[in-house]
N, C-alpha and C positions, 0 to 999 in steps of 0.2 A: 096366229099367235107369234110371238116376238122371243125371244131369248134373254136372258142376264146373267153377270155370274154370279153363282149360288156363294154361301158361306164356307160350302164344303169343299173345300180344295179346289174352288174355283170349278165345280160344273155347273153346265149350261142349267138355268131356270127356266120353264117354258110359261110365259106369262099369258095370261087367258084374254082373248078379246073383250072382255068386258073391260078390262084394263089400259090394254092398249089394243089399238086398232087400224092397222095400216091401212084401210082408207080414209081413215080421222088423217094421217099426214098426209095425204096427199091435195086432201082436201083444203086443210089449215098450209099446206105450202103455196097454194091460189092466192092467198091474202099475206102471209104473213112467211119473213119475220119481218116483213117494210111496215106492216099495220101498223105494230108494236111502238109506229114511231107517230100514229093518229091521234091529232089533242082531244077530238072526241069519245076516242077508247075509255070505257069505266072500267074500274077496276076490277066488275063484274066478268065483262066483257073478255075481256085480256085473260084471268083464272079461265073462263070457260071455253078459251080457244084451242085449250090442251088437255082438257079434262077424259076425252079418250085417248090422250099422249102419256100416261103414265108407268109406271115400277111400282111392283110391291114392296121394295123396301130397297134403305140404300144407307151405306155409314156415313158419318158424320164429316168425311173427308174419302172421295167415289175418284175415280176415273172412267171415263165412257173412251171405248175405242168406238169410232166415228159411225163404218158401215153404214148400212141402211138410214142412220140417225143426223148421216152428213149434215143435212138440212137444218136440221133442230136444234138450236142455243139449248144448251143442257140446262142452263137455270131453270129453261121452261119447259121443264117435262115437272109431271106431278104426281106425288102421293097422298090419296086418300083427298084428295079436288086442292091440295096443297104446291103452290109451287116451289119445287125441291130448292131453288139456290137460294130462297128465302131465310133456310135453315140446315143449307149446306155447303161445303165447299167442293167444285169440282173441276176437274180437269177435262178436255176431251183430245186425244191422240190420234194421228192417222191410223198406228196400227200398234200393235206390244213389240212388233219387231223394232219400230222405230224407237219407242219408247226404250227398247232395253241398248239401242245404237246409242241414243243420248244418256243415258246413265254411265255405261262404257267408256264413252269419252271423258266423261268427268272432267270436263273445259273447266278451266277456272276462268271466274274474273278480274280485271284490275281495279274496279269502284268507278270505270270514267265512265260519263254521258252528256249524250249531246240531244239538245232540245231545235227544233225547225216546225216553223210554223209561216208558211208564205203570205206577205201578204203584199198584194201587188201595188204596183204606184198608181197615184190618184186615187186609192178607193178613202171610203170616208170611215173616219174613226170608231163610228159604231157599226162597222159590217160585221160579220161574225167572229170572222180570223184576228181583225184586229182588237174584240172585245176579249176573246180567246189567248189573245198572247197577252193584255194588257192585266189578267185573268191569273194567268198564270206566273207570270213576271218573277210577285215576289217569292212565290214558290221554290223557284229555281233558282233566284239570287241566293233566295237563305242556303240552298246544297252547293253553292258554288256550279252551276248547271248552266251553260251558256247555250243561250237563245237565239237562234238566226230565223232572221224573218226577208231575206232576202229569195227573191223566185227559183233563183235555181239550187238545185240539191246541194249541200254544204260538204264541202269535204269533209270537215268535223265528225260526218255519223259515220264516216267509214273507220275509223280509229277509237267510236265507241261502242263498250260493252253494253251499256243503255242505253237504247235510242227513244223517243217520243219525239211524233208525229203529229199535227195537227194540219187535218186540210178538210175538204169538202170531200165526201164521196160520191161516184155517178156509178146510175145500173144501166146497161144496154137495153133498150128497148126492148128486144125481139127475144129474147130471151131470161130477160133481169139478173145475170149474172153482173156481179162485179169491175165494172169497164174500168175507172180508173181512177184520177185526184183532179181535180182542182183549184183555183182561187176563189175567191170572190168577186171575180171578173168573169167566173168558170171558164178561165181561160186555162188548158192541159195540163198540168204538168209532166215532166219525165218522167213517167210509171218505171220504168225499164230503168231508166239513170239510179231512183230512186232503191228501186231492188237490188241493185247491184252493186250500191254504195252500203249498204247493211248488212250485205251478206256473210259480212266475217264477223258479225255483233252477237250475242246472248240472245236478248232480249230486244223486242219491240213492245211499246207504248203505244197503241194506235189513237186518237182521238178523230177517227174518219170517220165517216158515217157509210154503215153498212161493212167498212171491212173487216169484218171477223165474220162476215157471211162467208158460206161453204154453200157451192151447186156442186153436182155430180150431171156430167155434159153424157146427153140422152146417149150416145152411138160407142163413144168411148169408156164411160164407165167414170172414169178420170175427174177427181174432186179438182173444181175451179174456186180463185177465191184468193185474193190480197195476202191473208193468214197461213193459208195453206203452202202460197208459195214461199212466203218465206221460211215455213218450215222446212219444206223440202230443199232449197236453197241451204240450210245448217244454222239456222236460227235455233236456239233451246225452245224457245217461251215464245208468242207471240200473247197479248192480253189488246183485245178492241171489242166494238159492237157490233152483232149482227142487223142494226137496223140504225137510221138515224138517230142523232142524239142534240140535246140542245148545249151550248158550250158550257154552260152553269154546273153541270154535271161535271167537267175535267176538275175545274181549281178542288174542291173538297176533296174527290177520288185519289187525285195525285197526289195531294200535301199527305192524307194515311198510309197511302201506298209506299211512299219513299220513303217515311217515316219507320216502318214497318221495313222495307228494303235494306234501310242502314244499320237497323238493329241487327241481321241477320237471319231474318228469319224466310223461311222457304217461300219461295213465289205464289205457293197457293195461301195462302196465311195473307202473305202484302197483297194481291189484289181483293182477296177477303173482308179482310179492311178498309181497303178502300169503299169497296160495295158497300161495307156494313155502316159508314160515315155519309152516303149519299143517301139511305135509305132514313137516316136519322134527321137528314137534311132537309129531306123530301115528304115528310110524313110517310116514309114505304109508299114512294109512287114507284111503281114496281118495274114502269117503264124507261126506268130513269135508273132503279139499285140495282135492279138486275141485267141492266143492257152491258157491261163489262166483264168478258168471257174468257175463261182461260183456255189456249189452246196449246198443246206441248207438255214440257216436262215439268210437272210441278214438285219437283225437288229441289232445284235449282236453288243456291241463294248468291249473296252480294259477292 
């Protein structure tokens, strides 16, 4: 059995293996959450991957602190063979300690953001990144949002409170953790340059593939993971996918999200939005509304 918290002042619920079933993850973390990203996945298929991955009940607006669940895009844990971020909104935290460090802080923002999306010389106008930015463009012209599509890290995202990222992501073979970024040449970029140019931001945008995956490294214990570090680096919010994504999915997501961002409304609300504008997009292809994940403090607003 697995644990939740109850309604009642927050004690622990002991959830019944019919429910959820810790060899069900270990098993569904064999395949997934990279499956998630297979054009032959039915929609069948995908609901039934987590159908011993679920909660007997959850509000309308959940935080999951990570534990054991590291693995697991919270969208796709389910109630009742339903998957929850279908018809919910959630957050997932390294821990409540952390959670209650970032509410403490109560950072405010200034409204600036900076948008980077590499794309390298010679490649041709419909490789991913340059459809991706060409995609995005007028998005970020309308908020006044400047666009660098030059390879190396922009000084720009270090002086913004909004960053959005657009690159390719790569898993390490020998393990499928989270290796790093690159072009459309898959030539590297500055993973390290990159983390360290954001570290004093709010908020990441990630449109990477795979970075909002979380592993937990076999000997250490120690959540690995694009997301994770930049939380623990002092990021509030990070929002990305835990498995590839196609770039058609960025323009809608971003244009509700910022839309939502400028109004003032709480981080969990604007990526909500966005979700809930891709899945109207998409006829609810599920691998496409729910692959954008909240991780961090979803209080936060502009």
């Amino acid at each position: 059995m697995c644990t939740v918290a109850g309604e009642d002042e927050g004690m622990p619920e002991a959830v019944d293996k019919s429910i959820f079933d810790r060899r069900s993850l270990a098993e569904w973390a064999d395949a997934y959450p990279y499956r998630y990203a297979e054009a032959g996945l039915s929609a069948e298929e995908l609901i039934a991957a987590t159908a011993m991955l679920g909660v007997p009940s959850l509000p309308e607006s959940a935080i999951i602190v990570s534990g054991d669940l590291s693995r697991m895009p919270p969208n796709m844990l389910t109630i009742d063979g339903a998957l929850v971020g279908a018809s919910r909104s959630l957050a997932t935290v390294p821990s409540l300690s952390w959670l209650r460090s970032s509410i403490s802080a109560a950072r405010q923002g200034d409204g600036s953001a900076a948008a980077w999306i590499p794309i390298a010389a010679g490649t041709y106008y419909m490789d991913p990144l340059s459809l991706l930015a060409g995609d995005l463009e007028q998005v970020l012209t309308d908020r006044s949002i400047a666009l660098h599509t030059h390879a190396s890290t922009p000084s720009a995202l270090g002086s913004a409170d909004l960053v959005i990222v657009g690159a390719h992501g790569g898993l390490a073979e020998h393990n499928g953790f989270f290796r790093g970024l690159s072009d459309d040449t898959q030539e590297p970029l500055d993973f390290a340059h990159l983390v360290d140019a954001v570290r004093n931001s709010r908020v990441a945008l990630l449109f990477v593939c795979s970075g909002g995956r979380f592993d937990r490294h076999p000997e250490s214990g120690a959540l690995a993971g694009l997301a994770h570090k930049l939380l623990d680096l002092g990021l509030d919010a990070v929002v990305a996918p835990s498995w590839p994504i196609p770039f058609t999915v960025a323009r809608p997501w971003l244009d509700a999200f910022l839309r939502s961002w400028n109004d003032g409304s709480p981080i969990m609300e604007c990526y909500r939005a966005g979700n809930d504008t891709v899945a109207r997009e998409t006829s609810h292809d599920f691998s496409r509304s729910l692959a954008m994940a909240l991780y961090g403090n979803p209080y936060i607003t502009r």
